[in-house]
KEFILO-962836 format. One record per atom (N, C-alpha, C, O, CB): residue number from 1; residue in three letters; atom name; y, z, x negated. Coordinates in nm, 4 decimals, padded with zeros to 6 digits, always signed. Atoms other than C-alpha are relative to their C-alpha. Glycine has a CB too. Layout:
<atoms>
+-----+--------+-------+----------+----------+----------+
! num ! residu ! atome !       c2 !       c3 !       c1 !
+-----+--------+-------+----------+----------+----------+
! NUM !    ALA !    CA !        Y !        Z !        X !
...
+-----+--------+-------+----------+----------+----------+
</atoms>
This chain:
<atoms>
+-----+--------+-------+----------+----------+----------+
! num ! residu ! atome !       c2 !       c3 !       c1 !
+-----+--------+-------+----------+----------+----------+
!   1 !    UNK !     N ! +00.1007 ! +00.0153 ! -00.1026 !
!   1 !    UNK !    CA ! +06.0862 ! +01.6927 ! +09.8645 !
!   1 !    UNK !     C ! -00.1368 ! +00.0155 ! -00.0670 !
!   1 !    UNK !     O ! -00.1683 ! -00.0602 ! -00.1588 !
!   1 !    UNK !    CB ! +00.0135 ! -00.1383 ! +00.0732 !
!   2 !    UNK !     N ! +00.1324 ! -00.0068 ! +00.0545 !
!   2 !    UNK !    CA ! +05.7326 ! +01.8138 ! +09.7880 !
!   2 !    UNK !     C ! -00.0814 ! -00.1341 ! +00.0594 !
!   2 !    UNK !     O ! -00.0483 ! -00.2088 ! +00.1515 !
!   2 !    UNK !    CB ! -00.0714 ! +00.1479 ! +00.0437 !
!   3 !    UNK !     N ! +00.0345 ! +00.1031 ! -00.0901 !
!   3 !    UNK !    CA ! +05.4566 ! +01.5717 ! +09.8213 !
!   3 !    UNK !     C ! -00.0601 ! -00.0009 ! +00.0989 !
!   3 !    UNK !     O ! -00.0946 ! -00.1085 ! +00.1480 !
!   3 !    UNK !    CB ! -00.0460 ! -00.0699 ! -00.0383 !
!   4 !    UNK !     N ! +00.0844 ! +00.0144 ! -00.1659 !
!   4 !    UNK !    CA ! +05.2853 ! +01.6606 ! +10.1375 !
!   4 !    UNK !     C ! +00.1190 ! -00.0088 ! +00.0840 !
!   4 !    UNK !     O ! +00.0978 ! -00.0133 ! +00.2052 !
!   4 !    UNK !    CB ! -00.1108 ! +00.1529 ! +00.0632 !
!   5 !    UNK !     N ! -00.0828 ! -00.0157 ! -00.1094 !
!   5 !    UNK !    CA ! +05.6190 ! +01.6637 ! +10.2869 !
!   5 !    UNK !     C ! +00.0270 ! -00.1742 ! +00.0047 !
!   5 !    UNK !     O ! +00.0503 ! -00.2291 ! +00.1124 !
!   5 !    UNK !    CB ! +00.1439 ! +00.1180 ! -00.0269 !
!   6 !    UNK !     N ! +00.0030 ! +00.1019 ! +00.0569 !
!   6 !    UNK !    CA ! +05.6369 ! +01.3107 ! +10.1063 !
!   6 !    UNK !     C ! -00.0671 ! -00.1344 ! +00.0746 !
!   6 !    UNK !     O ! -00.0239 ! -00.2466 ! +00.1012 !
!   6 !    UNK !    CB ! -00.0543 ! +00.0384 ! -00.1102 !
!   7 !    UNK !     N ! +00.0911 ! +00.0628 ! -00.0501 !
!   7 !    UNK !    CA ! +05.3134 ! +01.2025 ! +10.2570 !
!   7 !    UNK !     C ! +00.0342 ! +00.0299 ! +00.1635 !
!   7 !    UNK !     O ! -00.0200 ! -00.0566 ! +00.2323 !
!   7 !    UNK !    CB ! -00.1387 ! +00.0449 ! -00.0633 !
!   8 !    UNK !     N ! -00.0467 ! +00.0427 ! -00.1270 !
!   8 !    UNK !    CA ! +05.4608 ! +01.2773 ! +10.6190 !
!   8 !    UNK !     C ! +00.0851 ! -00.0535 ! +00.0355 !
!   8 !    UNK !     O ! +00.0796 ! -00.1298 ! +00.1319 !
!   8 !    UNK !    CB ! +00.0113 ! +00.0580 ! +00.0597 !
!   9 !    UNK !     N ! -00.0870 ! +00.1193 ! -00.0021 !
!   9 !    UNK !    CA ! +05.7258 ! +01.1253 ! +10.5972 !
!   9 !    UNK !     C ! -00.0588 ! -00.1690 ! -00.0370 !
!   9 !    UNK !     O ! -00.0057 ! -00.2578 ! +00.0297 !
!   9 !    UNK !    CB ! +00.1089 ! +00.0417 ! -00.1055 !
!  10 !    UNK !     N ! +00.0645 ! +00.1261 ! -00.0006 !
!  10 !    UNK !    CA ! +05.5038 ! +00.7913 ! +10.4651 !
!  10 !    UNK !     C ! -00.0370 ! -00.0279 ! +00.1733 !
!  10 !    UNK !     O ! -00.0193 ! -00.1251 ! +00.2467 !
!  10 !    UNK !    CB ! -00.1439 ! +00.0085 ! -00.1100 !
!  11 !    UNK !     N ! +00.1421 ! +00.0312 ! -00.1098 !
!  11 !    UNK !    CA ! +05.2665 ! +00.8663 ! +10.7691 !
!  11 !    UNK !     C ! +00.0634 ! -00.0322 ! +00.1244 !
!  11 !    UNK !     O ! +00.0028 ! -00.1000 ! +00.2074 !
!  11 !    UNK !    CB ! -00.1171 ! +00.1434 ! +00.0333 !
!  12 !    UNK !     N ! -00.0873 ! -00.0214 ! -00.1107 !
!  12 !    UNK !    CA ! +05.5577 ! +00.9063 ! +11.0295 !
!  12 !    UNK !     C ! +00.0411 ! -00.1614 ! +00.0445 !
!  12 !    UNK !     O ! +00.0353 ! -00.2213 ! +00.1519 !
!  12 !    UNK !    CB ! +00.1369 ! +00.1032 ! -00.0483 !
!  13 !    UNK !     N ! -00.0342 ! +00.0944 ! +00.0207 !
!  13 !    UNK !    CA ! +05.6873 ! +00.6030 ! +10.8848 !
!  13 !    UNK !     C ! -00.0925 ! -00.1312 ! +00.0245 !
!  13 !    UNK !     O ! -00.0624 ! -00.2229 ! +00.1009 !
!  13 !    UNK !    CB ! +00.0402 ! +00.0237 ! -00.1020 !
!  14 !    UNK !     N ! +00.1548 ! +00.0872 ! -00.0605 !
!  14 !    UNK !    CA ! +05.3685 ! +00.3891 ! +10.9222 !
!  14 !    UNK !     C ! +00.0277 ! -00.0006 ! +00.1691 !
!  14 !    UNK !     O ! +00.0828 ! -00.0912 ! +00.2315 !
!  14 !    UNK !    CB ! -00.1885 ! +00.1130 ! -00.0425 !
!  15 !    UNK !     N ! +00.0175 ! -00.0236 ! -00.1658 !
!  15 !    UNK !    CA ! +05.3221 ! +00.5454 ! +11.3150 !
!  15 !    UNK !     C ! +00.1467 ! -00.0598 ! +00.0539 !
!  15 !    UNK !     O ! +00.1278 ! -00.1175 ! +00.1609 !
!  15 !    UNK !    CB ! -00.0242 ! +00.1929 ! +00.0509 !
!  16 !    UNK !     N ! -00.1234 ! +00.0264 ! -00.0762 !
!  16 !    UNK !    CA ! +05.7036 ! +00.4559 ! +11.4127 !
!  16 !    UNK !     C ! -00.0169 ! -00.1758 ! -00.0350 !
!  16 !    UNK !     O ! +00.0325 ! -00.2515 ! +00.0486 !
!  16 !    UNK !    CB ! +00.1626 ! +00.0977 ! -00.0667 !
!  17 !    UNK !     N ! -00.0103 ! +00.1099 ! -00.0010 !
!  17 !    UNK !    CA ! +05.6323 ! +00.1125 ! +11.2645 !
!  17 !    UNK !     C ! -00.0865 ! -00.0900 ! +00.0733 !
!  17 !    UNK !     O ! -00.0654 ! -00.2080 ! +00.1016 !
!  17 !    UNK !    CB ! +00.0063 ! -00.0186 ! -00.0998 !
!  18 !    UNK !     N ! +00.0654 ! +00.0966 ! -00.1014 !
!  18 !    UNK !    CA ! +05.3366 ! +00.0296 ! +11.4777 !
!  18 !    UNK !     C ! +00.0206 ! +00.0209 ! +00.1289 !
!  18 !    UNK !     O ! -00.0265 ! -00.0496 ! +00.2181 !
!  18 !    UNK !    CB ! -00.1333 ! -00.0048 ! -00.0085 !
!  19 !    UNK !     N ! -00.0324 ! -00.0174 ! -00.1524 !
!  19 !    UNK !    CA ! +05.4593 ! +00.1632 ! +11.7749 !
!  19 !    UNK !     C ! +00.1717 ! -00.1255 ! +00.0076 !
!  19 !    UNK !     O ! +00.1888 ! -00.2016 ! +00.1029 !
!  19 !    UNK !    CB ! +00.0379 ! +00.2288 ! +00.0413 !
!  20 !    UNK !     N ! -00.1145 ! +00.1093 ! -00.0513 !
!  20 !    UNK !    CA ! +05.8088 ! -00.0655 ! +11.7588 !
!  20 !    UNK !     C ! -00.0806 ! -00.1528 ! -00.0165 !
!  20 !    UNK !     O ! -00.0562 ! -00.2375 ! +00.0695 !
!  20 !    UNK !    CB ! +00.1649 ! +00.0074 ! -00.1152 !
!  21 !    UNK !     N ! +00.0988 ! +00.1436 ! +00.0180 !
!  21 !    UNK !    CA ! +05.5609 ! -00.3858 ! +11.6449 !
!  21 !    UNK !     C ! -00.0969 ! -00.0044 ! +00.1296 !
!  21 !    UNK !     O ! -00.1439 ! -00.1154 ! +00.1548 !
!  21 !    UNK !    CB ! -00.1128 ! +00.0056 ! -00.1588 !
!  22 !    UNK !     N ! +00.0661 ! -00.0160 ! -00.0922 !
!  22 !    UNK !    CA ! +05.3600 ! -00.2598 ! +11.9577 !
!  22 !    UNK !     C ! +00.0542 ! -00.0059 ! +00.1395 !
!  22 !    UNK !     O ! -00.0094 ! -00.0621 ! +00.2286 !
!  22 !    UNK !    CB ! -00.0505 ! +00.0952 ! -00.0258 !
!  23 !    UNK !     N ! -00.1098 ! +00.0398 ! -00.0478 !
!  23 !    UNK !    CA ! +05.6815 ! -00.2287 ! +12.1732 !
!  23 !    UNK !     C ! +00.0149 ! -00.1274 ! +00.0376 !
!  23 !    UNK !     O ! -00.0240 ! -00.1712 ! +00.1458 !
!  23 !    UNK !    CB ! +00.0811 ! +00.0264 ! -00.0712 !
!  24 !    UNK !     N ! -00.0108 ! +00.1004 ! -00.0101 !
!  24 !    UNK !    CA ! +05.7890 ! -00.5503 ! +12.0952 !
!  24 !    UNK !     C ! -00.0976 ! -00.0996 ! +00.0383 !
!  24 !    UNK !     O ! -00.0763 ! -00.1910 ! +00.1180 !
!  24 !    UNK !    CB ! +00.0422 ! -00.0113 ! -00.0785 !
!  25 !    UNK !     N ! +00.1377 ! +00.0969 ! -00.0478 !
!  25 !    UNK !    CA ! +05.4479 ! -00.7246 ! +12.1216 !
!  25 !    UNK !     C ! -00.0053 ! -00.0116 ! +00.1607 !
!  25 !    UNK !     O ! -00.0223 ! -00.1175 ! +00.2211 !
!  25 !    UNK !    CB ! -00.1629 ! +00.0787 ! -00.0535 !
!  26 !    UNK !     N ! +00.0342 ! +00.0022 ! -00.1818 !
!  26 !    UNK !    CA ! +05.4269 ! -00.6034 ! +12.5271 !
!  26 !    UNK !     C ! +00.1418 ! -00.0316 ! +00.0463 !
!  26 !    UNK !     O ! +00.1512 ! -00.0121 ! +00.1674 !
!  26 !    UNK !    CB ! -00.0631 ! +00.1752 ! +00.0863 !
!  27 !    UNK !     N ! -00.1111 ! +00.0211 ! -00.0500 !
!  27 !    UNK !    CA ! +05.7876 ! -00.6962 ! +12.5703 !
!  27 !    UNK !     C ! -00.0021 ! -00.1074 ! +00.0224 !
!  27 !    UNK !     O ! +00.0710 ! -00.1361 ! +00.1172 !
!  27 !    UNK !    CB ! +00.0927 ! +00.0309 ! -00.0535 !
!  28 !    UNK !     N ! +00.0074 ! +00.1630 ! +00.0569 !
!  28 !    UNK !    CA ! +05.7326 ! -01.0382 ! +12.4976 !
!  28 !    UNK !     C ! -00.1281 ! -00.0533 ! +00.0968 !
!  28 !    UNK !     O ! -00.1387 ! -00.1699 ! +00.1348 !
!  28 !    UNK !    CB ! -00.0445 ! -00.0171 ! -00.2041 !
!  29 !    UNK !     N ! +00.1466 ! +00.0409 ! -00.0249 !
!  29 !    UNK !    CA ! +05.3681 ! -01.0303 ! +12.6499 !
!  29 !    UNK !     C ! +00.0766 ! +00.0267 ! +00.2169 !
!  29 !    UNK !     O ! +00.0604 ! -00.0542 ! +00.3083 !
!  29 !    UNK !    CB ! -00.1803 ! +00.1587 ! -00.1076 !
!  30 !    UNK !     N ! -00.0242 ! -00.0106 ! -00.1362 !
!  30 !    UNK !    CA ! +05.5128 ! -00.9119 ! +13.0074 !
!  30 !    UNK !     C ! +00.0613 ! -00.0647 ! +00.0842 !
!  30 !    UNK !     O ! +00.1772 ! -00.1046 ! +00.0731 !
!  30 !    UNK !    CB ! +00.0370 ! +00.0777 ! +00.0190 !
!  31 !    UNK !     N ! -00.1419 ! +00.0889 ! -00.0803 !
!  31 !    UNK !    CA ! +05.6210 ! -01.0861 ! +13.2913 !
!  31 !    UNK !     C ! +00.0935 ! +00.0930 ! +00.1532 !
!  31 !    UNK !     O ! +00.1647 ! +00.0480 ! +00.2429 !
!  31 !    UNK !    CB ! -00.0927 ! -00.1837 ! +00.0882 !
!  32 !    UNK !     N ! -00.0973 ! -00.0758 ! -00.1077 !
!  32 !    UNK !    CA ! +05.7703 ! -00.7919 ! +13.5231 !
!  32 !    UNK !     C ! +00.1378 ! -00.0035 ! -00.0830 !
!  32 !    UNK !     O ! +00.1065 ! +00.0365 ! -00.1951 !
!  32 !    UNK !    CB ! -00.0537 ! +00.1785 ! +00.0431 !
!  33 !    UNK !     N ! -00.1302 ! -00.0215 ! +00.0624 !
!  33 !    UNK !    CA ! +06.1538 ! -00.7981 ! +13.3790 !
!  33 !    UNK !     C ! +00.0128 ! +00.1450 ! -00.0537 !
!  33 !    UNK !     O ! +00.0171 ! +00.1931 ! -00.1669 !
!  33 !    UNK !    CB ! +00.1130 ! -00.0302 ! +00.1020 !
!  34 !    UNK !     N ! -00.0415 ! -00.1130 ! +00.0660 !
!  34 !    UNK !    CA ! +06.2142 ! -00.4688 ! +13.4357 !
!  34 !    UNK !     C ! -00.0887 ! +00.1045 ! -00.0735 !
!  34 !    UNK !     O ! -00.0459 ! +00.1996 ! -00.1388 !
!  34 !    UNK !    CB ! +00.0633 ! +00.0596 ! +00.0859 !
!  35 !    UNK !     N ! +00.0889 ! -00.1035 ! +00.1182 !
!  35 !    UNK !    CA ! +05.8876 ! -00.2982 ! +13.2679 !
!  35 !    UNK !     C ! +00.0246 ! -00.1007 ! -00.1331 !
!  35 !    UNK !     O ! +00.0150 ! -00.0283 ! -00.2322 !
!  35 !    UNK !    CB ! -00.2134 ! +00.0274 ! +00.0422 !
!  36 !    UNK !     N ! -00.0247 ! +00.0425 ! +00.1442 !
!  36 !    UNK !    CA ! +05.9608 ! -00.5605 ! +12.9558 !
!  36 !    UNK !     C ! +00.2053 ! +00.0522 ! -00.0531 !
!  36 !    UNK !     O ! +00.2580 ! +00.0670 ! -00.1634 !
!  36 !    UNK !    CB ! -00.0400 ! -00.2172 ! +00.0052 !
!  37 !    UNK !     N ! -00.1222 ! -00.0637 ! +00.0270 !
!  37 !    UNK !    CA ! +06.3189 ! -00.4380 ! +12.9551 !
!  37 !    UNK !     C ! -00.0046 ! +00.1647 ! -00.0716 !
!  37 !    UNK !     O ! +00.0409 ! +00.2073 ! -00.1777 !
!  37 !    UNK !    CB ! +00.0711 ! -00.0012 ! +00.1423 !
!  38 !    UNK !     N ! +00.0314 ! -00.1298 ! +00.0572 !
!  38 !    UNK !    CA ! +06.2038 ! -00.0749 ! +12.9413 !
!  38 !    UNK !     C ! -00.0827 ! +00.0122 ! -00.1621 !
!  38 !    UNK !     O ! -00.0695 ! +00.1064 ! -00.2403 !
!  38 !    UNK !    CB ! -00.0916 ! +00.0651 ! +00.1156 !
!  39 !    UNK !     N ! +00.0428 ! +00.0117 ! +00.1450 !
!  39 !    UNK !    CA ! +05.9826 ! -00.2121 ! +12.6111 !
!  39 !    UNK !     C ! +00.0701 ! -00.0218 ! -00.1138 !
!  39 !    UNK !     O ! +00.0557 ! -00.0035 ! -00.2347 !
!  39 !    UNK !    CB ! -00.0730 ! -00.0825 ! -00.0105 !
!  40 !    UNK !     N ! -00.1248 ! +00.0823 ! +00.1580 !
!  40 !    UNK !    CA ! +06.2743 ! -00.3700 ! +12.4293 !
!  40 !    UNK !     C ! +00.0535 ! +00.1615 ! +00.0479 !
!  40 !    UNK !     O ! -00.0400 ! +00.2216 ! -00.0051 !
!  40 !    UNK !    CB ! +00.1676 ! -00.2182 ! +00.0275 !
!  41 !    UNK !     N ! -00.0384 ! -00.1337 ! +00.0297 !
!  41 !    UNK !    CA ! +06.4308 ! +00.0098 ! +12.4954 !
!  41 !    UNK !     C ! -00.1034 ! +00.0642 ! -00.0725 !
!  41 !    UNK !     O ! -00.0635 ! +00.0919 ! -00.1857 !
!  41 !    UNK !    CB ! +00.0323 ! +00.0752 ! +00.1173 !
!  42 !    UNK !     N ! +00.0807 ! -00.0419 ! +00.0767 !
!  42 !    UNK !    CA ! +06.1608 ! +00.1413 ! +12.3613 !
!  42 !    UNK !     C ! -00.0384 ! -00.0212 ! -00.1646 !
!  42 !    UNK !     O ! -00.0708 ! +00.0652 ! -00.2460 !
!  42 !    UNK !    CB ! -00.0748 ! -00.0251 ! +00.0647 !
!  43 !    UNK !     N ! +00.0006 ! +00.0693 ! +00.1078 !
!  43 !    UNK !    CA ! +06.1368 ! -00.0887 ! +12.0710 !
!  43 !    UNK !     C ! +00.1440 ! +00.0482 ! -00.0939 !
!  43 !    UNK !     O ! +00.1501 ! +00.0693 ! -00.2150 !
!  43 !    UNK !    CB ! -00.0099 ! -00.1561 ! +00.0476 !
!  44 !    UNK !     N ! -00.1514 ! -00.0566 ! +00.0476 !
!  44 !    UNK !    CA ! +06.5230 ! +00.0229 ! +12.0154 !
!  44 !    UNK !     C ! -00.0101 ! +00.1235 ! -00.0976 !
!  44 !    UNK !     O ! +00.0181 ! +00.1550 ! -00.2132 !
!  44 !    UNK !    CB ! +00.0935 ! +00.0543 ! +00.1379 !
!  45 !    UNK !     N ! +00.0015 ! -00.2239 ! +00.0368 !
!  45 !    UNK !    CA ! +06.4397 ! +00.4348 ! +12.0252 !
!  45 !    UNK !     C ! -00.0892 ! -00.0367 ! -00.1426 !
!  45 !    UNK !     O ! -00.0337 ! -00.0016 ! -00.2467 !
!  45 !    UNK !    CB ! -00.1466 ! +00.1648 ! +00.1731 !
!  46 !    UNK !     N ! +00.0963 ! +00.0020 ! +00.0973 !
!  46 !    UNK !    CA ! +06.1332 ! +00.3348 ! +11.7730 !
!  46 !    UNK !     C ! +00.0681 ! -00.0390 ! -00.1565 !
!  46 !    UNK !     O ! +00.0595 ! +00.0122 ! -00.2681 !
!  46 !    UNK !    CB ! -00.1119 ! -00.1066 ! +00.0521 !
!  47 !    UNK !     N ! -00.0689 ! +00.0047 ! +00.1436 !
!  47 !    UNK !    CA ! +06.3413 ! +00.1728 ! +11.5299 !
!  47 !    UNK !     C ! +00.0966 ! +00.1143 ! -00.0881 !
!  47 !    UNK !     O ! +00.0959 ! +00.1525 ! -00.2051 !
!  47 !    UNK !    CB ! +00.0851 ! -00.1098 ! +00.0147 !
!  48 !    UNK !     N ! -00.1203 ! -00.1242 ! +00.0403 !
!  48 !    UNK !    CA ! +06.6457 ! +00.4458 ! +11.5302 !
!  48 !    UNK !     C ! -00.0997 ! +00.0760 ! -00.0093 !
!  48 !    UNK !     O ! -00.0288 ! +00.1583 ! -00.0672 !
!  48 !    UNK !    CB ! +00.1333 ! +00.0594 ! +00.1075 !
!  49 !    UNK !     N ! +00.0598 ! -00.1003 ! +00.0694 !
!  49 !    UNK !    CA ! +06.3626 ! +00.6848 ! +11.4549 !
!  49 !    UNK !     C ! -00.0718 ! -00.0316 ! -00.1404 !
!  49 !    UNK !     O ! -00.0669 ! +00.0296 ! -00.2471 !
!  49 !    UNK !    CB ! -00.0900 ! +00.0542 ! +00.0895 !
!  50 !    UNK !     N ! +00.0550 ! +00.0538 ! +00.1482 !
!  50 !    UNK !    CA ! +06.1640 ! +00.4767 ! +11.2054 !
!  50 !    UNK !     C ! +00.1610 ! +00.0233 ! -00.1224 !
!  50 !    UNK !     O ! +00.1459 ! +00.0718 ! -00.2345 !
!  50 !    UNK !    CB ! -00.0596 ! -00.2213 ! +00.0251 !
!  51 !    UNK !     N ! -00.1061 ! +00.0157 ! +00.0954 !
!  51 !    UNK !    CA ! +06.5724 ! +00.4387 ! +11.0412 !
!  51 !    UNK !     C ! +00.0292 ! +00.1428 ! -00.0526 !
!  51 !    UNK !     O ! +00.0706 ! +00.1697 ! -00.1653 !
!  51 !    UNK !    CB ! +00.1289 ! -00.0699 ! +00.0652 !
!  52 !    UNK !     N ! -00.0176 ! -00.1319 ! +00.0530 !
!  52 !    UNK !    CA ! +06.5910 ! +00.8003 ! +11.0348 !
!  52 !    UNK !     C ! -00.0733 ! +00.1162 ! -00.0897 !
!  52 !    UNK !     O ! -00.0274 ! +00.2195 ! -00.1386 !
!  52 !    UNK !    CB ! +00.0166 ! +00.0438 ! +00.0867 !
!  53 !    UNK !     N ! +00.0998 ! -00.0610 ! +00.0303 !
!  53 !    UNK !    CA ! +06.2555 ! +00.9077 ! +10.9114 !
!  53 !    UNK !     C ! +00.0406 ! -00.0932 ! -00.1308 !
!  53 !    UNK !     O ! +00.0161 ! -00.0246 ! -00.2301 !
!  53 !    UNK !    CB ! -00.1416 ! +00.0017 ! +00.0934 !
!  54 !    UNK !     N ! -00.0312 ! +00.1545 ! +00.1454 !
!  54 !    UNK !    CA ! +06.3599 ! +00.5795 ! +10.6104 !
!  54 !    UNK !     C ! +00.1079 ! +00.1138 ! -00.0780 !
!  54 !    UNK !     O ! +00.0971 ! +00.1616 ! -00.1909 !
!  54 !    UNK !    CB ! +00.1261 ! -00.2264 ! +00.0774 !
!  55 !    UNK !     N ! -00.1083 ! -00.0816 ! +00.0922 !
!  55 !    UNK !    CA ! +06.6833 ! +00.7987 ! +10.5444 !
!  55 !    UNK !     C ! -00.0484 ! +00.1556 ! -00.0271 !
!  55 !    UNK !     O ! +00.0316 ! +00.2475 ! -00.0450 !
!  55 !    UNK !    CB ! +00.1583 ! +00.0052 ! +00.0835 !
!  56 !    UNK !     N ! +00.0592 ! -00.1419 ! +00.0661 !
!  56 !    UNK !    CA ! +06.5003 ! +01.1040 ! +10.4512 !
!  56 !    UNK !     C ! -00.0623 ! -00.0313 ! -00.1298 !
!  56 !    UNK !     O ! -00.0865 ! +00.0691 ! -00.1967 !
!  56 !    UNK !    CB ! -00.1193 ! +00.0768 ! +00.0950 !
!  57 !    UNK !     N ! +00.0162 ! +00.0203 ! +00.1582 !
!  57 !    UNK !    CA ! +06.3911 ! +00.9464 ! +10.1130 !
!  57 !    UNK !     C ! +00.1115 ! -00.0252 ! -00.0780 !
!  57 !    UNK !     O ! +00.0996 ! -00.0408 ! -00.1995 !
!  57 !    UNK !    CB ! -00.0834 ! -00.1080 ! -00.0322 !
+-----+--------+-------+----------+----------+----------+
</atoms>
């Protein structure tokens, strides 16, 4: 892996981690059920991409 490919993969990795920490934050913060339901899915997809962008190092 070169390193600019290196450094997107960091940067990807960063962005997928504040979007599931951002996820979770309004899941927790909401009181409609089913839009905090749709956040914890969201929070889900974010991780299985953060895990996949992790297994590329």
């Amino acid at each position: 892996m070169t390193s600019k490919e290196l450094l997107y993969v960091e940067d990807a990795l960063g962005h997928e981690n504040i979007m599931k920490s951002c996820s979770k934050k309004a899941s927790n913060q909401l009181t409609d059920a089913a839009l905090s339901q749709y956040m914890c899915e969201l929070e889900k997809k974010h991780t299985e991409i953060f895990d996949m962008f992790l297994n590329l190092l």
